[in-house]
C-alpha positions in Angstrom: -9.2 72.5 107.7 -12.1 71.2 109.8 -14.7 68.3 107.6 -17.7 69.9 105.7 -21.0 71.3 107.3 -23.2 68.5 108.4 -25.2 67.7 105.6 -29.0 67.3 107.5 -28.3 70.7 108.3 -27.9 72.3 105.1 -31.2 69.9 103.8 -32.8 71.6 106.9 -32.4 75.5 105.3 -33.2 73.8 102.0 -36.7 72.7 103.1 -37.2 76.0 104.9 -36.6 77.8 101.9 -38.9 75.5 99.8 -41.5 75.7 102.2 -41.8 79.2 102.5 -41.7 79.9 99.0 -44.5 77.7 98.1 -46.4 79.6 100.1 -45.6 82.6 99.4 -46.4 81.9 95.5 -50.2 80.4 96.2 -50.8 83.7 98.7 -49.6 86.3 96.4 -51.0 84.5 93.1 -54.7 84.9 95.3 -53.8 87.9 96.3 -53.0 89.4 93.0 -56.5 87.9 91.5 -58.4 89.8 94.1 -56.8 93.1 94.0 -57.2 93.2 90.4 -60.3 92.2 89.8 -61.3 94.9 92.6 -59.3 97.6 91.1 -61.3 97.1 88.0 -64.8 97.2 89.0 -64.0 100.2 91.3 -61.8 101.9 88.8 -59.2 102.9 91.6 -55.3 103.1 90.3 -54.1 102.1 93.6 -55.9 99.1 94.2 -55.1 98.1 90.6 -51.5 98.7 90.9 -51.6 96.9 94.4 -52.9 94.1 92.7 -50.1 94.3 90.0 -47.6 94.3 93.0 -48.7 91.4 94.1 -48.2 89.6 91.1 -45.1 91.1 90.8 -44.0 89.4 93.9 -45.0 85.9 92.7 -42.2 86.9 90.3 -39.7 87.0 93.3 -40.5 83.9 95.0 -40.0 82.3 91.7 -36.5 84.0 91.9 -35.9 82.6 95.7 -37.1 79.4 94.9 -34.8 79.1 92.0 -32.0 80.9 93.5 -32.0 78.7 96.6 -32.1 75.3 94.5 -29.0 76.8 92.1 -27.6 77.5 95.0 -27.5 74.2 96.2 -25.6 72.8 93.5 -22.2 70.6 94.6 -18.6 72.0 94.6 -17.3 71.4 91.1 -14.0 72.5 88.8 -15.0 76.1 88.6 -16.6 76.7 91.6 -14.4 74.7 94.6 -16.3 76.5 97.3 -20.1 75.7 95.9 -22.7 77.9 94.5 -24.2 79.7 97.4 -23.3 83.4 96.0 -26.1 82.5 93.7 -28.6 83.6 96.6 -26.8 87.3 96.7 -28.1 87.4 93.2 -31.2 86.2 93.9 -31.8 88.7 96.7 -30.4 91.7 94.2 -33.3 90.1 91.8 -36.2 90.6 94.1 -34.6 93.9 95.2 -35.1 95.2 91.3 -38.2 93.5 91.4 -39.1 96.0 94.4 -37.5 99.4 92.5 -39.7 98.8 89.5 -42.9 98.3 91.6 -41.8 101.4 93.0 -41.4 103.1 89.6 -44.4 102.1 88.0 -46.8 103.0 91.6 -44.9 106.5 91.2 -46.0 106.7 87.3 -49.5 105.6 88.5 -49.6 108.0 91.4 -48.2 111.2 89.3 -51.2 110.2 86.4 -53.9 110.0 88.8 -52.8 113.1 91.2 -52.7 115.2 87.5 -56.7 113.4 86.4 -58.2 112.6 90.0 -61.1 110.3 89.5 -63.3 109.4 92.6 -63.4 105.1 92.6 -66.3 103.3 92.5 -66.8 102.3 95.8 -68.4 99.2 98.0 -68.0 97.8 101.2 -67.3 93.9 99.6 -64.5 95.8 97.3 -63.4 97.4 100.5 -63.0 94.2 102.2 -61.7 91.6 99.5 -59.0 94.5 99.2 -58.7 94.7 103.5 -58.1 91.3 103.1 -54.6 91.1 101.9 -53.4 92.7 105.4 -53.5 90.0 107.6 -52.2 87.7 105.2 -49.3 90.1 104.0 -48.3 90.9 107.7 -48.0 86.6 108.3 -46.1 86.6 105.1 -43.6 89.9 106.8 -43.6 87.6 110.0 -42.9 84.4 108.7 -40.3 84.8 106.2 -38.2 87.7 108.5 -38.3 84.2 111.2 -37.3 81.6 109.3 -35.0 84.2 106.8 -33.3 84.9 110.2 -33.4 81.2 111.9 -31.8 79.8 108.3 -29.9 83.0 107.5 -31.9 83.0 103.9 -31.2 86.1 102.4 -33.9 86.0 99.9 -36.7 85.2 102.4 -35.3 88.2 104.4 -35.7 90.4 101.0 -39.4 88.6 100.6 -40.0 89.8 104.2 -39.2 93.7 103.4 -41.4 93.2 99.9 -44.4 92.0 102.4 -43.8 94.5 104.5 -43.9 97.2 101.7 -47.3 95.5 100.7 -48.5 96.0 104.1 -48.1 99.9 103.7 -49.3 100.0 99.9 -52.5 98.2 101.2 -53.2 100.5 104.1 -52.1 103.5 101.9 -54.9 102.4 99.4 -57.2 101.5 101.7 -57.4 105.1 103.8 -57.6 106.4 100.5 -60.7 104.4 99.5 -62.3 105.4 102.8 -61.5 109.1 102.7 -63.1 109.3 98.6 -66.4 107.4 99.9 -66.8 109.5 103.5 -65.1 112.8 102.9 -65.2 112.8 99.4 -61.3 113.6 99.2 -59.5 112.0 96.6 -56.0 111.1 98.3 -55.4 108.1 95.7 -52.6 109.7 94.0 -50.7 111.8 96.9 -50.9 108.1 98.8 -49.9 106.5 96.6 -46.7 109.0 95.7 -46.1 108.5 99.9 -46.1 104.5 99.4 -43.8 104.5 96.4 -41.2 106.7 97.8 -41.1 104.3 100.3 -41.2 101.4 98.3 -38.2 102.5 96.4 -36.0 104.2 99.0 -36.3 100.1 100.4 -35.3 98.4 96.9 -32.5 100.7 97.0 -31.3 100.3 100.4 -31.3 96.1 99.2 -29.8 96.4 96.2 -26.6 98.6 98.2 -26.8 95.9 100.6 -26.7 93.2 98.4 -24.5 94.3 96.3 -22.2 95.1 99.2 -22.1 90.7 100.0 -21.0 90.3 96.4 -18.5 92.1 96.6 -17.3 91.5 99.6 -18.5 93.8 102.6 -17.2 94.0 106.4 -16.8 90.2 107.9 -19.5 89.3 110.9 -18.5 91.1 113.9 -20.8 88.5 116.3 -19.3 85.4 114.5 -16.0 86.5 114.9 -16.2 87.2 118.8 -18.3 83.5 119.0 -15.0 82.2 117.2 -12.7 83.7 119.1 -14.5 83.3 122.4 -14.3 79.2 121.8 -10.6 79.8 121.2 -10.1 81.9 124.3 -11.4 78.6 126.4 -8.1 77.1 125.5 -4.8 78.2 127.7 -2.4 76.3 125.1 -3.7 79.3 122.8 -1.2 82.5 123.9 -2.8 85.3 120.9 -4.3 85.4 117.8 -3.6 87.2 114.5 -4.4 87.5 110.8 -8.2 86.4 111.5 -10.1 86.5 108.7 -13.8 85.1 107.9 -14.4 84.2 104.3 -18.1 84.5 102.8 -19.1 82.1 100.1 -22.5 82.8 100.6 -25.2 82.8 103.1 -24.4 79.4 105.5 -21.6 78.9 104.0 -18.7 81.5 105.5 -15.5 79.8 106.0 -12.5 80.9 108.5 -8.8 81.3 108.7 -6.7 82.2 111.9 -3.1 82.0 112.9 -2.7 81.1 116.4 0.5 81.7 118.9 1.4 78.2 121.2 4.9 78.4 123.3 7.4 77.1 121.2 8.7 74.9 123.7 5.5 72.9 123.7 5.7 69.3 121.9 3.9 69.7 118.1 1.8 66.4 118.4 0.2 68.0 122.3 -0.6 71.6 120.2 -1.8 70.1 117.0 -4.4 68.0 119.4 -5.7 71.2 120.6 -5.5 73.0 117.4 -8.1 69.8 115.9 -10.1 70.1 119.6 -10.6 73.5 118.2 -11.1 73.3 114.6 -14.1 70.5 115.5 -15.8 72.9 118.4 -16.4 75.5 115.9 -17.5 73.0 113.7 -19.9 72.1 116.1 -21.1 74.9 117.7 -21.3 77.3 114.7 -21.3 74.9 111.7 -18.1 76.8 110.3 -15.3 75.1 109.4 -11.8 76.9 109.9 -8.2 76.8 109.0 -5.8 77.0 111.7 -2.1 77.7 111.2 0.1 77.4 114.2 2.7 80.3 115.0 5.1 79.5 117.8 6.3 82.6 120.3 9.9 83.0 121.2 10.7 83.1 125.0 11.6 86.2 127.3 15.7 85.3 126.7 15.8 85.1 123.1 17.3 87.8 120.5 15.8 91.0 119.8 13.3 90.7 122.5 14.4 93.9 124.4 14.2 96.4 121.1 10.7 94.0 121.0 9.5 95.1 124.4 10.5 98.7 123.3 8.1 99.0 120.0 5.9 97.2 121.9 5.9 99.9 124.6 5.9 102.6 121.7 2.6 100.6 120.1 1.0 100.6 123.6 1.1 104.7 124.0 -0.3 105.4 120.6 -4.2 106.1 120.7 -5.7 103.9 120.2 -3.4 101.4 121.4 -1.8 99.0 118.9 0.0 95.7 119.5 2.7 93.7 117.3 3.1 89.8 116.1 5.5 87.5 114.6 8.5 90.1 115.6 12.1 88.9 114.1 15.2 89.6 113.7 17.6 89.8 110.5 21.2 90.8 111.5 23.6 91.8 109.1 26.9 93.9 109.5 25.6 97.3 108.3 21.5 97.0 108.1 19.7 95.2 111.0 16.2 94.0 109.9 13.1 94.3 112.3 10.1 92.2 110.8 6.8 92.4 112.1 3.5 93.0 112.2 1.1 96.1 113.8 -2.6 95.4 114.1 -5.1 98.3 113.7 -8.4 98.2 113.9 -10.5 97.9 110.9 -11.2 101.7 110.2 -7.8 102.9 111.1 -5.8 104.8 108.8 -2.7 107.2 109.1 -0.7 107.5 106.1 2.7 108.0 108.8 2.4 105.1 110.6 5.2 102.9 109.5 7.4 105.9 109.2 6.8 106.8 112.8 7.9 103.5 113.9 10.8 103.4 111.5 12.0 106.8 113.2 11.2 105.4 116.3 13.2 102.1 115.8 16.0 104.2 114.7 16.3 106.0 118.1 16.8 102.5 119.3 19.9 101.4 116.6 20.9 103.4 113.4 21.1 100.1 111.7 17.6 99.2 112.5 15.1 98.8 109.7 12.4 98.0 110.0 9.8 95.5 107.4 5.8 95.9 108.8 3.0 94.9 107.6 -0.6 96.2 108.9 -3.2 93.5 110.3 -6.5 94.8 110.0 -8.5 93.7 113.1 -12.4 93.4 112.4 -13.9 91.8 115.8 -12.0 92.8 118.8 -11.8 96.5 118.2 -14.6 98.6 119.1 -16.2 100.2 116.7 -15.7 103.5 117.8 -11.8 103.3 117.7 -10.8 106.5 116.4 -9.5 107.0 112.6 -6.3 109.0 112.2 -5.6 110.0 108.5 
């Protein structure tokens, strides 16, 4: 496998992280102040509870900032590939964070739509509360940017709480305005709007989060980036069995098996193999695992009843292909072993049969031994599912 991430790098994300959540906890701490001090003179709910959702997000860039120094920690005994998952549950911290905001505007909203109460209103209440947009919509801004330019997971999930602030604040501020001018008391029904929102977001996190802990679909882009510096090699004849390994956010791992001619000398392919192992490296900051599979030539056994499950792979829709084909002879069973690769969301409970039939058109004695190879990058994602 290729040498460990460059460590500058990693103390690059690191001081991103730190950055952006020390200022995230002074703005919302200020925030939080104002809005509740102003929801008290005014007596509005919404303003209050805005104000109570900002403190509440001080609370989850505690949570980031811990998360991404736990996350830090060195490989040890128990944990061989590092710590970094911690920031998954980090992320599904601030994402419960957001469902109980969520819950507790909703209980806010249904008491105040059942006892509407007109708030106290003044133009300085109106602006110290106005006040929290621009600085909530930098806060959406600059965590999304750096989330995305560090791939920080919990700034990302700091980014959707901001945004979320952004709509409770306008919610609450339309519905100061439409009290004082129109004498409509909205400050309940907006603030039932706002909450839906707020929680139909800490749900769609927590799924999503929840979904990297456990081990969701592999990163379509970084697999075709991989395989894309492979492809600039002509030593390289296929690829198989490519699988990317997650550990946490800047910290995914890889493992492919590569065919070479087997006629070529082992030290000249091995050269290759490390010339690739270090581009990726280098390019991506990912290091990868390699293992060499050698093809047999045109003349060698089996390769005609090859060629004809090959051209049996190639007429099925969508088109399939086959690797690391072999022969077993014996005097009254002939074993075929291989493998097919489908794409990621195929499935058709008959498909090894229908090859075992076919292989028996071929030779009574064959049997044949398959295993499926799941494809996740070069298949489109519209293949079509059979089931």
């Amino acid at each position: 496998m290729a040498q460990s991430k460059p460590k500058n790098q990693e103390q690059t994300r690191a001081q991103a992280g730190l950055r952006a959540s020390l200022l995230g906890l002074l703005l919302n701490a200020l925030l939080a102040a104002t809005k509740m001090v102003a929801g008290s003179v005014s007596g509005s709910v919404s303003i209050f509870a805005d104000g109570i959702n900002n403190l509440s997000d001080t609370g989850s860039v505690l949570v980031s900032l811990l998360s991404l120094r736990m996350a830090r920690k060195p490989e040890d005994r128990d944990h061989p590939f590092g710590h970094g998952r911690i920031e998954y549950i980090g992320t599904l911290a601030i994402a419960v964070i957001i469902l109980y905001v969520g819950i507790d505007l909703l209980k806010r909203s249904i008491a105040a739509i059942a006892a509407p109460e007109a708030p106290y209103f003044t133009w300085l209440l109106f602006g110290a509360t106005a006040l929290s947009l621009p600085v909530k919509a930098f806060m959406w801004w600059y965590n999304r940017e750096k989330g995305r330019a560090h791939n920080l997971v919990t700034l990302l999930a700091a980014s959707q709480d901001s945004r979320n602030d952004v709509l409770v604040t306008s919610a609450v501020l339309l519905g100061f305005l439409a009290s004082h001018l129109f004498g409509l008391v909205l400050d309940g029904w907006l603030g039932l709007v706002v909450s839906g929102f707020i929680l139909f977001s800490g749900i769609g996190l927590i799924r999503e989060t929840i979904t990297s802990l456990i081990g969701g679909r592999p990163d379509r882009e970084l697999g075709k980036q991989i395989l894309a510096i492979i492809g600039k090699h002509p030593e390289i004849t296929g690829v198989h069995d490519f699988m990317l390994h997650d550990y946490g956010p800047g910290r995914t791992m890889a493992s492919i098996h590569v065919e070479v001619p087997e006629d070529v000398r082992l030290v000249d392919i091995h050269d290759v193999v490390d010339q690739i192992e270090q581009e990726v490296l280098h390019e991506l900051n990912l290091p990868i695992t390699i293992h060499m599979d050698p093809t047999l030539p045109a003349d060698a056994p089996g390769q005609e009843v090859k060629a004809s499950i090959e051209a049996f792979l190639a007429g099925m829709t969508p088109p399939l292909t086959l690797h690391d084909f072999r022969v077993v002879p014996g005097k009254r069973v002939i074993k075929l072993i291989f493998d097919v690769v489908v794409p990621a969301e195929y499935h058709d409970d008959t498909l090894i049969q229908r090859i075992s039939d076919f292989a028996k058109t071929l030779d009574e004695r064959y049997t044949c031994v398959i295993q499926l190879d799941r494809d996740y990058f070069t298949h489109t994602e519209n293949s079509p599912e059979r089931t």
